[in-house]
C-alpha positions in Angstrom: -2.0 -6.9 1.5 -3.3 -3.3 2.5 -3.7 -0.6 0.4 -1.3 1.7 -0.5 -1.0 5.3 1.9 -1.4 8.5 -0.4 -0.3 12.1 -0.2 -2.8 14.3 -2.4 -1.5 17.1 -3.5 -3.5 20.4 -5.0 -4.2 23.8 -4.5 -7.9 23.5 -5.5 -9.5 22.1 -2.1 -12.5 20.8 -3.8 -10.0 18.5 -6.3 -8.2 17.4 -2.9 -11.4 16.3 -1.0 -12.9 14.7 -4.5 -9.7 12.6 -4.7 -9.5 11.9 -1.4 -13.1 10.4 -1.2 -12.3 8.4 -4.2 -9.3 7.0 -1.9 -11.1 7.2 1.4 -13.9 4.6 -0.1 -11.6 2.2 -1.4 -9.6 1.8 2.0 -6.3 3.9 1.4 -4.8 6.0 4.3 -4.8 9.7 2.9 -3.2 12.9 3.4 -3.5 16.1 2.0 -1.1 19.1 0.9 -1.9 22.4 -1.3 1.0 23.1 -3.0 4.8 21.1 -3.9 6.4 22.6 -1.1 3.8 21.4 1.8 4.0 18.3 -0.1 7.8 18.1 0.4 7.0 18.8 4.0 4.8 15.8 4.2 6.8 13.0 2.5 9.9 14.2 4.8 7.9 14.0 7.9 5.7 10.3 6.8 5.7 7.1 4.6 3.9 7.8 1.8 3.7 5.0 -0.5 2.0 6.9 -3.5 1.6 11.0 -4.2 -1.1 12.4 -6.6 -0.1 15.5 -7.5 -1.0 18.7 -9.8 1.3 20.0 -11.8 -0.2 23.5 -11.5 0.2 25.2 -8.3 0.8 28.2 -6.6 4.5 28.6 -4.1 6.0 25.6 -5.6 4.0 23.4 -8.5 3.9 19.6 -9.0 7.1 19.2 -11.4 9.2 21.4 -9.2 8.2 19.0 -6.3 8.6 15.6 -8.1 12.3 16.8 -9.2 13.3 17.5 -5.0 11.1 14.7 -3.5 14.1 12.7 -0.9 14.7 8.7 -0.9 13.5 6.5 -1.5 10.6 8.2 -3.3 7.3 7.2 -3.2 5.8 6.3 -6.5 4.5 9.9 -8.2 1.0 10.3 -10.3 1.2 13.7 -11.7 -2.5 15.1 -12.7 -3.2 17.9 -15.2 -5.8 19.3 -16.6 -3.6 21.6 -18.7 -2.0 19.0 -20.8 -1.4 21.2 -24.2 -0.3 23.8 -21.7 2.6 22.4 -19.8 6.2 21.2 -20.7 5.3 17.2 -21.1 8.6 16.8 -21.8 9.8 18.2 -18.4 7.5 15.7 -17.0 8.6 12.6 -18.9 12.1 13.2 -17.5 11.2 13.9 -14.0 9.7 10.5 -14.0 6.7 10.1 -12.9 4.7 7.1 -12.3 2.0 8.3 -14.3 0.7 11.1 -15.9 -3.3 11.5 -15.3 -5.3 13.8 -17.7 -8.4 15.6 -15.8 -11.5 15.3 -15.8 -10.5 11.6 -14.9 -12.6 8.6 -13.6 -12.6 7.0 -10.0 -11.5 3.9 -11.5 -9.0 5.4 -13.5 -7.6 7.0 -10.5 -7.7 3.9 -8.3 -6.1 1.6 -10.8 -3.0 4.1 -11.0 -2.6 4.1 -7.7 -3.0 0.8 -6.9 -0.5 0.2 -9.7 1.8 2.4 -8.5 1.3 1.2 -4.4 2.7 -2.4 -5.6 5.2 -0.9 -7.9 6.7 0.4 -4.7 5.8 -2.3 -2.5 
């Protein structure tokens, strides 16, 4: 079975390339986007099996996204570094895959989404 393709979504470049490595080493097909709306952009134009996403972002963030992304949806990690910040609650109801907490691990991140890729698939 191969590994699930990913959208990574943030407005901090450094976060996106970190992720992406993490990805990029364990086999997954990765694309990038810095804010919800580009990420919109992306999953209308490809097949994206999983999105890992920020909440926080500049021109359209990460809840705003999930709540507009098309069908059938890919499977959605939402990451956060601003946890006591942000309406959870929002969140919960958008529906989510997952909700990741930064600083997270690489294994952290690759069990979600390989969780999430055969949730989907």
């Amino acid at each position: 079975m191969s590994r699930p393709s990913v959208l990574v979504v943030d407005d901090e470049a450094g976060m996106r390339q970190t992720v992406r490595d993490i990805l990029d080493a364990a086999g997954h097909e990765v694309a990038e986007a810095e804010n919800g709306r580009a990420a919109l952009d992306k999953v209308a134009e490809g097949d994206f099996d999983v999105v890992v996403m920020d909440v926080r972002m500049p021109h359209m963030g990460g809840l705003e996204a999930l709540q507009e992304i098309g069908e059938p949806p890919p499977e959605v990690i939402m990451m956060t570094a601003y946890a006591a910040e942000i309406d959870m609650e929002a969140i919960v109801e958008a529906r989510p895959f997952a909700i990741l907490r930064k600083p997270f691990s690489a294994r952290r991140l690759l069990e979600l989404v390989d969780q999430a890729g055969h949730q989907r698939g």
